[in-house]
N, CA, C and O atoms as a printed pandas DataFrame, in Angstrom:
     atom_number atom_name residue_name chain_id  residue_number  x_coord  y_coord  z_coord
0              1         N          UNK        A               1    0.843   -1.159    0.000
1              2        CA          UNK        A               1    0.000    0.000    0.000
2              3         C          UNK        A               1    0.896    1.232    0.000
3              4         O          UNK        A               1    1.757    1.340    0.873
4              5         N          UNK        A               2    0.739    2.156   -0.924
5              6        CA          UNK        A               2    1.382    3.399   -0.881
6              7         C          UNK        A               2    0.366    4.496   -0.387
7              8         O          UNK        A               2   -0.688    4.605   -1.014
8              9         N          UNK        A               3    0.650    5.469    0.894
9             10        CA          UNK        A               3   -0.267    6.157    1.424
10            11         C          UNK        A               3    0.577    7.209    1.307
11            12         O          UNK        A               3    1.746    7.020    1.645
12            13         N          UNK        A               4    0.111    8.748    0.725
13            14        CA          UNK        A               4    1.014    9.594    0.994
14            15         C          UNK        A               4    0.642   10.507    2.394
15            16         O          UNK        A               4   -0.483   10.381    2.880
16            17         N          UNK        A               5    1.579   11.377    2.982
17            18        CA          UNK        A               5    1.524   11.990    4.141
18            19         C          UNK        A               5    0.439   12.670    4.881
19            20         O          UNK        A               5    0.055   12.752    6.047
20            21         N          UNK        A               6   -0.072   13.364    3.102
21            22        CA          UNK        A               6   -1.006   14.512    3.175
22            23         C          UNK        A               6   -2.623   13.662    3.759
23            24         O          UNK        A               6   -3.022   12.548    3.418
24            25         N          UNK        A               7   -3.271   14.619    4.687
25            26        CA          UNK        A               7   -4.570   13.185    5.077
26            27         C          UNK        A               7   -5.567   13.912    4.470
27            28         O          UNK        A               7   -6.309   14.717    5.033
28            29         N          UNK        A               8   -5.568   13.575    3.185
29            30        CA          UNK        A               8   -6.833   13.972    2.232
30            31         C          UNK        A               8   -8.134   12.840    1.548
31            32         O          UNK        A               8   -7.774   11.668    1.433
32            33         N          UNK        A               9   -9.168   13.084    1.238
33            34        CA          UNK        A               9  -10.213   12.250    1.330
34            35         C          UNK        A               9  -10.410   12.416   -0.177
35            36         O          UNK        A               9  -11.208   11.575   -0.589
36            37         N          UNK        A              10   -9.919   13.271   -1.191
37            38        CA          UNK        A              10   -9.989   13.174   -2.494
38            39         C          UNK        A              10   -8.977   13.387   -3.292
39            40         O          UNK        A              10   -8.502   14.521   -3.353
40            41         N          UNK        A              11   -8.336   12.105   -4.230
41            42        CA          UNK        A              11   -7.437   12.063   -4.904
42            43         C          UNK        A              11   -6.708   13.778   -5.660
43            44         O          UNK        A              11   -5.749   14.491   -5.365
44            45         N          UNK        A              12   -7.723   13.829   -6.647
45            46        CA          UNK        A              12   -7.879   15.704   -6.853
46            47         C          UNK        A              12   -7.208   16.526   -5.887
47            48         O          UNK        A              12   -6.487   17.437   -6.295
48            49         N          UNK        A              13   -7.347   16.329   -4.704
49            50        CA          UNK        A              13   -6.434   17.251   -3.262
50            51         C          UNK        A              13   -5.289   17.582   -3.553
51            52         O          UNK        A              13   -4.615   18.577   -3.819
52            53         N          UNK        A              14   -5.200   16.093   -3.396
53            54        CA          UNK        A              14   -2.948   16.079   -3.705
54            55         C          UNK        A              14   -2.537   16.476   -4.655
55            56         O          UNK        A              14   -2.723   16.203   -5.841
56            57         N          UNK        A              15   -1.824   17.296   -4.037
57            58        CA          UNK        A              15   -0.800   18.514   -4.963
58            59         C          UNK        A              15    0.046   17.685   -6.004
59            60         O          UNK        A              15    0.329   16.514   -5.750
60            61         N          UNK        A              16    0.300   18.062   -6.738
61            62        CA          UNK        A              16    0.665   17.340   -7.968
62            63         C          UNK        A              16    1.981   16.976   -7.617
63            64         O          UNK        A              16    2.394   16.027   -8.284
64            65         N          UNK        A              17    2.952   17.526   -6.596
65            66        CA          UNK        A              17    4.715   17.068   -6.332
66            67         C          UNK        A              17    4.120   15.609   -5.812
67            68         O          UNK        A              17    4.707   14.599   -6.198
68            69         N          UNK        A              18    2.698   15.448   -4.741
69            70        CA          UNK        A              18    2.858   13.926   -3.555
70            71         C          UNK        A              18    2.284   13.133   -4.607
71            72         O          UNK        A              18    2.552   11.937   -4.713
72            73         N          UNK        A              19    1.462   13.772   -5.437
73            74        CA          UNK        A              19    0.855   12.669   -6.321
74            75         C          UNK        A              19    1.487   12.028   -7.334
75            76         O          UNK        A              19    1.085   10.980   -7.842
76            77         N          UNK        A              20    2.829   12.846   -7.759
77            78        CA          UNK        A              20    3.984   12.227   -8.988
78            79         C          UNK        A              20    4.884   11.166   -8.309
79            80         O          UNK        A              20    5.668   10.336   -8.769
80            81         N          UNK        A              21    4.370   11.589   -6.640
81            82        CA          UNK        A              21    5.614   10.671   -5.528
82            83         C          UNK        A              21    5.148    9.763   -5.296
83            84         O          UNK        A              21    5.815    8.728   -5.287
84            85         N          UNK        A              22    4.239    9.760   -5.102
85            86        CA          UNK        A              22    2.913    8.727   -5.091
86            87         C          UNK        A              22    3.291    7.080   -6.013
87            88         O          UNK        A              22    3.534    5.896   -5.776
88            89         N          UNK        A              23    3.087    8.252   -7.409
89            90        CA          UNK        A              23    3.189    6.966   -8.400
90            91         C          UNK        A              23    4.227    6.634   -8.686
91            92         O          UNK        A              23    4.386    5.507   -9.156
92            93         N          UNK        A              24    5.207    7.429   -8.516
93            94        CA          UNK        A              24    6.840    6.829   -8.431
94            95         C          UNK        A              24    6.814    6.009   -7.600
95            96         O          UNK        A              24    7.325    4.953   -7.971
96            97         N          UNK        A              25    6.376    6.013   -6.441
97            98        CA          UNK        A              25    6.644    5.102   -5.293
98            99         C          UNK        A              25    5.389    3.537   -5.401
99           100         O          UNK        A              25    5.326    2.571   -4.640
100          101         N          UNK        A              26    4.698    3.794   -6.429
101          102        CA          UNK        A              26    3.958    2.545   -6.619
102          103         C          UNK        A              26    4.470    1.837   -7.847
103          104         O          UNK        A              26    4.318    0.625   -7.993
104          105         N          UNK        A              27    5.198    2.755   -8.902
105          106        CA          UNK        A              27    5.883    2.061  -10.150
106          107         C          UNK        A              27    7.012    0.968   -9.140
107          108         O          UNK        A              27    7.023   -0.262   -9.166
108          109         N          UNK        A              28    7.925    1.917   -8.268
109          110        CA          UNK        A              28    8.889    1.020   -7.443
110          111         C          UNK        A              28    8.543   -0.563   -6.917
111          112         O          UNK        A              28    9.038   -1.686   -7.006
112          113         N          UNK        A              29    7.311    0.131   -6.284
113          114        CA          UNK        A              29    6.664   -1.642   -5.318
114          115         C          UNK        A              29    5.961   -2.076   -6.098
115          116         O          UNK        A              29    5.227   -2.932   -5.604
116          117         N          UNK        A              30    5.745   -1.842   -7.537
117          118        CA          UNK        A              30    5.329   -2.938   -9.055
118          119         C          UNK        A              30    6.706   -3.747   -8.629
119          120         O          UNK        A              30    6.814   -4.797   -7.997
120          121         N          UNK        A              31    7.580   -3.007   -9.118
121          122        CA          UNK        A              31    8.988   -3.470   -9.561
122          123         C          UNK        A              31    9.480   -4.719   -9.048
123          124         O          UNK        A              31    9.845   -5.752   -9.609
124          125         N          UNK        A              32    9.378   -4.276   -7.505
125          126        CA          UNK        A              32    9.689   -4.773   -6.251
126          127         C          UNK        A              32    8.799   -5.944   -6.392
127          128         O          UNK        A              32    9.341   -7.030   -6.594
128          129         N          UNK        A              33    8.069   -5.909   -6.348
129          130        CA          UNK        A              33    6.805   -7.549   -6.461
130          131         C          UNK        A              33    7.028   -8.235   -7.162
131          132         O          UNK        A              33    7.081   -9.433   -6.887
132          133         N          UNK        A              34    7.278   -7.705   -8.498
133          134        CA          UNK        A              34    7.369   -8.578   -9.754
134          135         C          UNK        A              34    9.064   -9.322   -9.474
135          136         O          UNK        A              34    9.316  -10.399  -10.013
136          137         N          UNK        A              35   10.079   -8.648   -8.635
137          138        CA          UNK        A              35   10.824   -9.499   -8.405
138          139         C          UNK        A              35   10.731  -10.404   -7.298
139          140         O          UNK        A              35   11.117  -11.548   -7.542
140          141         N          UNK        A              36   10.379  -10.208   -6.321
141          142        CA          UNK        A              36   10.425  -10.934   -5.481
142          143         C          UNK        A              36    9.321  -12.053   -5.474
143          144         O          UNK        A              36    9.663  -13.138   -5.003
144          145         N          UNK        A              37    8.009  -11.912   -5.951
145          146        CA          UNK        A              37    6.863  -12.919   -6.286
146          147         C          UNK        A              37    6.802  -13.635   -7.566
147          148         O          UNK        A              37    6.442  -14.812   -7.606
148          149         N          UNK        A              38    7.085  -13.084   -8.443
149          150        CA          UNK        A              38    6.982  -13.646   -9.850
150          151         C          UNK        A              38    5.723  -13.447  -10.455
151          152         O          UNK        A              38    5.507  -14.172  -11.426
152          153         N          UNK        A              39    4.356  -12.220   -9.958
153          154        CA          UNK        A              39    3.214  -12.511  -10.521
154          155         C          UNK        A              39    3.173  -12.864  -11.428
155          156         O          UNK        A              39    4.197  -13.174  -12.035
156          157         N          UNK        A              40    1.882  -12.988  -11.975
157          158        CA          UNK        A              40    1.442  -12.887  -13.079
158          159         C          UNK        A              40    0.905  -11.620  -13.935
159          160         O          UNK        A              40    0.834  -11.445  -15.152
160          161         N          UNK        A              41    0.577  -10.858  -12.908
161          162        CA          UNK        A              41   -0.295   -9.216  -13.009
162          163         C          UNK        A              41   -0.236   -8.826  -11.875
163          164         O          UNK        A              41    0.271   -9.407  -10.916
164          165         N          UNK        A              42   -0.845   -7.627  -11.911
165          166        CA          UNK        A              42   -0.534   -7.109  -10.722
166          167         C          UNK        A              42   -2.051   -5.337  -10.432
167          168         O          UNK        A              42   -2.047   -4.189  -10.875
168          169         N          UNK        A              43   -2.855   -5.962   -9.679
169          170        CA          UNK        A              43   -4.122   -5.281   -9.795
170          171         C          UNK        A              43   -3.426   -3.719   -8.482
171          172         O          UNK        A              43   -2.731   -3.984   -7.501
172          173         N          UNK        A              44   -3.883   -2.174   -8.879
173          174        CA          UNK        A              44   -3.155   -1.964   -8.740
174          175         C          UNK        A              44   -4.961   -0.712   -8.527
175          176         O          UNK        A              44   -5.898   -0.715   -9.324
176          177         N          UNK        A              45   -4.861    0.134   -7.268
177          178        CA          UNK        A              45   -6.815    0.734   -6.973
178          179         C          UNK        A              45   -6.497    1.612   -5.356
179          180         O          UNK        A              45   -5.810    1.520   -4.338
180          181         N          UNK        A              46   -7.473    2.417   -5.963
181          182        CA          UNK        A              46   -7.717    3.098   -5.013
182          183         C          UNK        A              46   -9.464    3.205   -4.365
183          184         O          UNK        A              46  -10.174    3.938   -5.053
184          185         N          UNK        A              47   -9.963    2.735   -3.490
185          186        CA          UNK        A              47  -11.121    3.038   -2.960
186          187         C          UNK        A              47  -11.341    4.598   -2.099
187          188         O          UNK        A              47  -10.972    4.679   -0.927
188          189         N          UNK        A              48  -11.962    5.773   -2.797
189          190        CA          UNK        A              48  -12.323    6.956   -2.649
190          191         C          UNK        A              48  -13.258    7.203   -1.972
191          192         O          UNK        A              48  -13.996    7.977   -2.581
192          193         N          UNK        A              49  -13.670    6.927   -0.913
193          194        CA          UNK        A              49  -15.023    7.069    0.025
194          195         C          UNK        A              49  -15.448    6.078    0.403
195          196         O          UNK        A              49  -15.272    5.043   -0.240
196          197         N          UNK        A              50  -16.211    6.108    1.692
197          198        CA          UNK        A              50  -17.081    5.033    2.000
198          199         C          UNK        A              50  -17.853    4.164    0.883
199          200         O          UNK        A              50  -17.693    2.943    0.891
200          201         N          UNK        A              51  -18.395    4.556    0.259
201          202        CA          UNK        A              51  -19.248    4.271   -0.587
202          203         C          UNK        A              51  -18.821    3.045   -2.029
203          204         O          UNK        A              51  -19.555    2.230   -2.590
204          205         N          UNK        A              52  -17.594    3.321   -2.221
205          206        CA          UNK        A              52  -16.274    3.057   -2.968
206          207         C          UNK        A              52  -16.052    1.864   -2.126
207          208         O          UNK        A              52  -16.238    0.835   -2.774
208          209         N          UNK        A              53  -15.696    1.649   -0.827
209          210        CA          UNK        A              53  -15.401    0.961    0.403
210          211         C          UNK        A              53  -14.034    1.261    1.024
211          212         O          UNK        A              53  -13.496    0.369    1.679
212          213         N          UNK        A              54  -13.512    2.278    0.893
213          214        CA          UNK        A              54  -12.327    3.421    1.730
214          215         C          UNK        A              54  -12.534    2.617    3.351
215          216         O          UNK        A              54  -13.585    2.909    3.922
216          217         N          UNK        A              55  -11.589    1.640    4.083
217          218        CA          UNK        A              55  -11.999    2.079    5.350
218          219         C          UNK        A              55  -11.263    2.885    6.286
219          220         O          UNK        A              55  -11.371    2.865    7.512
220          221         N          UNK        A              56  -10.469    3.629    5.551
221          222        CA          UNK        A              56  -10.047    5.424    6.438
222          223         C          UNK        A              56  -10.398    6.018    6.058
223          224         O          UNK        A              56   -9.987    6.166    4.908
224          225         N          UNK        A              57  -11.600    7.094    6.570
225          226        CA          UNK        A              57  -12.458    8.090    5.879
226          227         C          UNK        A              57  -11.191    9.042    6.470
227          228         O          UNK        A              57  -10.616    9.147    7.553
228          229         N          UNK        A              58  -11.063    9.821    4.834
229          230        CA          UNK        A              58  -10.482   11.218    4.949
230          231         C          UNK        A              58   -8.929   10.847    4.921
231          232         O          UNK        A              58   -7.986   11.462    5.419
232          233         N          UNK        A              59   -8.943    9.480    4.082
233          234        CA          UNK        A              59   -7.102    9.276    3.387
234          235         C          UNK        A              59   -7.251    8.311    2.476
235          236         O          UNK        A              59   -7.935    7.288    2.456
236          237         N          UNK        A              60   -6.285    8.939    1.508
237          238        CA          UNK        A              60   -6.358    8.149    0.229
238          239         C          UNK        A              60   -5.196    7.542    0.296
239          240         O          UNK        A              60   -4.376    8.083    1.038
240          241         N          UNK        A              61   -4.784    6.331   -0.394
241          242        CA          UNK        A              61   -3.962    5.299   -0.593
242          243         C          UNK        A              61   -4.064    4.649   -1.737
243          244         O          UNK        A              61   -5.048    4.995   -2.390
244          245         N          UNK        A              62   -3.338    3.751   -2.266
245          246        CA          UNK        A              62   -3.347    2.962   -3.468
246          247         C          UNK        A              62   -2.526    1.584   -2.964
247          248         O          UNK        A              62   -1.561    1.484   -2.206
248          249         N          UNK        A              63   -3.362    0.476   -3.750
249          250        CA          UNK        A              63   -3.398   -1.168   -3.176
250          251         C          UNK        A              63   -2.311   -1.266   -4.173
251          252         O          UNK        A              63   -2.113   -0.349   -4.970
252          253         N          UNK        A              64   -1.579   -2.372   -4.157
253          254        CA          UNK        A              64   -0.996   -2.976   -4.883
254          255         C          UNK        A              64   -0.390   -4.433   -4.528
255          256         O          UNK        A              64    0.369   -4.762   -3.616
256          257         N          UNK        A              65   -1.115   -5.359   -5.785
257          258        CA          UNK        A              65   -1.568   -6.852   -5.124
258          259         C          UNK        A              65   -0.936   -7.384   -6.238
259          260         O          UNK        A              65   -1.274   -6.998   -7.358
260          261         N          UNK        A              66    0.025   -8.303   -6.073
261          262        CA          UNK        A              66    0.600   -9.166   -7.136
262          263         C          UNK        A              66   -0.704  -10.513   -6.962
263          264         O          UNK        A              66   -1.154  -11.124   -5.993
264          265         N          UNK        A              67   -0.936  -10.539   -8.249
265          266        CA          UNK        A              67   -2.027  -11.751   -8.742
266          267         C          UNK        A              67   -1.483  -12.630   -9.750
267          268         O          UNK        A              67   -0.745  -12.284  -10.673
268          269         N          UNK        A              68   -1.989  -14.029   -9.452
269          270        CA          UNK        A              68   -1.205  -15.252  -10.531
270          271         C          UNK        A              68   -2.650  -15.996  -11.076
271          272         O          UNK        A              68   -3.782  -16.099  -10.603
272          273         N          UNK        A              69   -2.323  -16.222  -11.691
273          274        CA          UNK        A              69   -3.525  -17.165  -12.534
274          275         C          UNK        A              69   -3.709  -18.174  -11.928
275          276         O          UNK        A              69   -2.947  -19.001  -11.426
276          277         N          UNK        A              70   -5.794  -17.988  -12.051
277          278        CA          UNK        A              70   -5.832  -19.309  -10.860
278          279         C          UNK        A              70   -5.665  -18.942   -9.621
279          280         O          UNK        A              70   -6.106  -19.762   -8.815
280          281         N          UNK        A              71   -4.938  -17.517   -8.941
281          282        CA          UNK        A              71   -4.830  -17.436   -7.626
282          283         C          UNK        A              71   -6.471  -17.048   -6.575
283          284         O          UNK        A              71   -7.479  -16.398   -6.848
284          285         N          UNK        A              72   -6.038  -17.834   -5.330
285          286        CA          UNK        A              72   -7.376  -17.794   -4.797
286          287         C          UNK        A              72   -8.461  -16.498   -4.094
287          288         O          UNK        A              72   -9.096  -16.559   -3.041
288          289         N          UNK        A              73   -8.414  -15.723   -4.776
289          290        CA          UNK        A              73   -8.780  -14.709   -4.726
290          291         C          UNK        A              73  -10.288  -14.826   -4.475
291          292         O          UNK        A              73  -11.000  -14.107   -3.774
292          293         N          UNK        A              74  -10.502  -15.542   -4.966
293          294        CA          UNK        A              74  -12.082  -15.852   -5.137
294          295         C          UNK        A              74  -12.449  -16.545   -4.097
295          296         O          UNK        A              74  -13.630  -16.893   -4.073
296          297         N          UNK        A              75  -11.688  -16.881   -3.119
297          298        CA          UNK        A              75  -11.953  -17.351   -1.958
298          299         C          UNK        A              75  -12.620  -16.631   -0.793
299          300         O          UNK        A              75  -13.564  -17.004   -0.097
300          301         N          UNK        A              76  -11.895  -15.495   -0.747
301          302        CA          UNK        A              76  -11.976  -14.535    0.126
302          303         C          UNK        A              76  -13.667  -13.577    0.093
303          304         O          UNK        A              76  -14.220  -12.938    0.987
304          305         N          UNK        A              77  -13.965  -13.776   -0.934
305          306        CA          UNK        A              77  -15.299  -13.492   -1.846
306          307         C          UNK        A              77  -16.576  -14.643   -1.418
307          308         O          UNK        A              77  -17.475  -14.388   -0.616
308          309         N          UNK        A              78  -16.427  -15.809   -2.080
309          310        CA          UNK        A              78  -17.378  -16.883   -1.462
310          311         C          UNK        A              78  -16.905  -17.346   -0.066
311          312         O          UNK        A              78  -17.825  -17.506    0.735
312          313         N          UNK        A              79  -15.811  -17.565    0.334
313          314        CA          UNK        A              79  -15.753  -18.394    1.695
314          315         C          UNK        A              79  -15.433  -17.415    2.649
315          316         O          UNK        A              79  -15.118  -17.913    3.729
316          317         N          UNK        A              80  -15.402  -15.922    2.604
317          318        CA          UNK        A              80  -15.089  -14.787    3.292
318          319         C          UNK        A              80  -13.759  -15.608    4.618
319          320         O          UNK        A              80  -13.863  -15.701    5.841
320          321         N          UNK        A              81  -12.522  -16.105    3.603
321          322        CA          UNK        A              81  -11.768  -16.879    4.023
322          323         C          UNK        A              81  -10.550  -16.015    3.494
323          324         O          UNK        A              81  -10.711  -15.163    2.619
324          325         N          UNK        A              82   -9.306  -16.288    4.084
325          326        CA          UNK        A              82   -8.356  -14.866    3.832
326          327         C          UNK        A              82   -7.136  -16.584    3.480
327          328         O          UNK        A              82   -7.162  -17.606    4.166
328          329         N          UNK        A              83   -6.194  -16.318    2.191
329          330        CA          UNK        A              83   -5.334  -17.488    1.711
330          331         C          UNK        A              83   -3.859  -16.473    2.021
331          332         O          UNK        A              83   -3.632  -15.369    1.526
332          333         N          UNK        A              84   -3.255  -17.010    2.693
333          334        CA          UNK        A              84   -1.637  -15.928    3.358
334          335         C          UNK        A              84   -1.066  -16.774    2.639
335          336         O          UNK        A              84   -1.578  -17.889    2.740
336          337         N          UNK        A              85    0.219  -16.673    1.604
337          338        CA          UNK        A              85    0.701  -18.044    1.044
338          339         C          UNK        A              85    2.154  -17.995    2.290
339          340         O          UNK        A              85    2.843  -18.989    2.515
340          341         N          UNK        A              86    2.373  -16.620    2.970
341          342        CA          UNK        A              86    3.344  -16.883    3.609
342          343         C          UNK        A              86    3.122  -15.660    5.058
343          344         O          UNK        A              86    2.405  -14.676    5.239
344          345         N          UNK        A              87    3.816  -16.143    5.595
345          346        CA          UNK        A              87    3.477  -15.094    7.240
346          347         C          UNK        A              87    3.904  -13.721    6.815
347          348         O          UNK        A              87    5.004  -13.481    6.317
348          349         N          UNK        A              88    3.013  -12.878    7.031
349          350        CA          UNK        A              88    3.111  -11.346    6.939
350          351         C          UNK        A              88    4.397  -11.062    7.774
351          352         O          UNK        A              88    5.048  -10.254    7.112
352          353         N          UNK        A              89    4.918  -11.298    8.683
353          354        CA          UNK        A              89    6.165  -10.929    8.931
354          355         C          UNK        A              89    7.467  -11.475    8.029
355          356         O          UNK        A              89    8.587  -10.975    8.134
356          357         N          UNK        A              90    7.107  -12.701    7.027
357          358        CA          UNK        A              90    7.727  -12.602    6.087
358          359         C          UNK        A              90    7.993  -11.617    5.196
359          360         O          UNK        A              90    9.006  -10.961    4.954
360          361         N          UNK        A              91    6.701  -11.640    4.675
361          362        CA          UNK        A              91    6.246  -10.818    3.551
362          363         C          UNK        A              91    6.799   -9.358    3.801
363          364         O          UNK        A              91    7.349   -8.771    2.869
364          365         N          UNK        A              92    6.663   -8.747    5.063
365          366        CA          UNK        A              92    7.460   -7.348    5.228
366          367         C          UNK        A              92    8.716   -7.180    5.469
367          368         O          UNK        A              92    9.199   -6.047    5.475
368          369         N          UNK        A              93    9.559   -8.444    5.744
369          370        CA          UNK        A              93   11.122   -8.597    6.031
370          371         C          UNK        A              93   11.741   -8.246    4.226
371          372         O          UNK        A              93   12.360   -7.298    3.742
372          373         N          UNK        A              94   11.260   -9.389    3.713
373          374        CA          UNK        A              94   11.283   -9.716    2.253
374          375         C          UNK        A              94   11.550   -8.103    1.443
375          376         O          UNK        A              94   12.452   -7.654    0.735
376          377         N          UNK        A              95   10.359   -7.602    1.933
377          378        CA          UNK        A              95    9.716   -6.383    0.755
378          379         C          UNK        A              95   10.370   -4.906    1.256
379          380         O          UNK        A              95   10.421   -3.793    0.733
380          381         N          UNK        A              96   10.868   -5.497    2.603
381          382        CA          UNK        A              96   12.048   -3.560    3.429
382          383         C          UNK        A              96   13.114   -4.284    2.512
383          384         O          UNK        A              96   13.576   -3.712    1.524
384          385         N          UNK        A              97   13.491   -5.575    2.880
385          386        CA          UNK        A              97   15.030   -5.775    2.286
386          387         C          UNK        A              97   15.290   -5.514    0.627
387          388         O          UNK        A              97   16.390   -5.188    0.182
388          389         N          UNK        A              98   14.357   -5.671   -0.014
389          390        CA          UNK        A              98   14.102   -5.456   -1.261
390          391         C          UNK        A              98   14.354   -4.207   -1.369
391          392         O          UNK        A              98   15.482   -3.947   -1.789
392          393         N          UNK        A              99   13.483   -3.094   -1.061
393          394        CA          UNK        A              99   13.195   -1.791   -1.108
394          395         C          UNK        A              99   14.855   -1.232   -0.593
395          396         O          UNK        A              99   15.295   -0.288   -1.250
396          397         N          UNK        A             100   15.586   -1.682    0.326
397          398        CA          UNK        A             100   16.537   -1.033    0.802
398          399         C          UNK        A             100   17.708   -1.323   -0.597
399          400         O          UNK        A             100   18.056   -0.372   -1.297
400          401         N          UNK        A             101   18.149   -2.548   -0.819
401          402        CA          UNK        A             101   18.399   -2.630   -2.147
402          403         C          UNK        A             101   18.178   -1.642   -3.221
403          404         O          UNK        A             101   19.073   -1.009   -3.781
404          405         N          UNK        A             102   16.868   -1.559   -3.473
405          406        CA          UNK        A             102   16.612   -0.780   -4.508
406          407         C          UNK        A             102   16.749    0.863   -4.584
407          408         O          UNK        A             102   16.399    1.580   -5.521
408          409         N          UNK        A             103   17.478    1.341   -3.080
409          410        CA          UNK        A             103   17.510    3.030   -3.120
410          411         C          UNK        A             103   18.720    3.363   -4.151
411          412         O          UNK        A             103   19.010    4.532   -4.406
């Protein structure tokens, strides 16, 4: 997830320097995924309001989810069941050490 500093509730807000930093900093953790996971694609969103399904009203962010074909995504949907392929304290050791690499 790339969140920038500013705590604004509409994309439009952010000044055009956090929003170019923004996507620099989400082109990076493409980068970063595609090496360290191997997706296949990589689904890449922002939810803008409640309504949208935002659940921090009044901050915007952008997801970024490496997806493989066939991956169980669709699980989480019908079996409201969550598939970790590896422990989140992996997954964030992995993705600083990566990122530190990549400055």
């Amino acid at each position: 997830m790339v969140v920038p500093y500013a705590h604004l509730d509409e994309l439009h807000k952010l000044p055009n320097d956090a929003a170019h930093e923004m996507m620099i900093m989400t082109q990076r953790m493409e980068a970063v995924l595609r090496s360290l996971y191997r997706p296949n694609g990589i689904n890449l969103g922002m939810n803008i309001g409640q309504a949208a399904g935002a659940g921090v009203a009044g901050h915007i962010h952008m997801h970024i989810l490496p997806r493989w074909v066939a991956d169980a995504n669709f699980v989480s949907v019908i079996g409201e069941t969550r598939v970790l392929p590896e422990a989140l304290e992996v997954t964030w050791e992995r993705l600083r050490q990566a990122m530190r690499q990549d400055l």
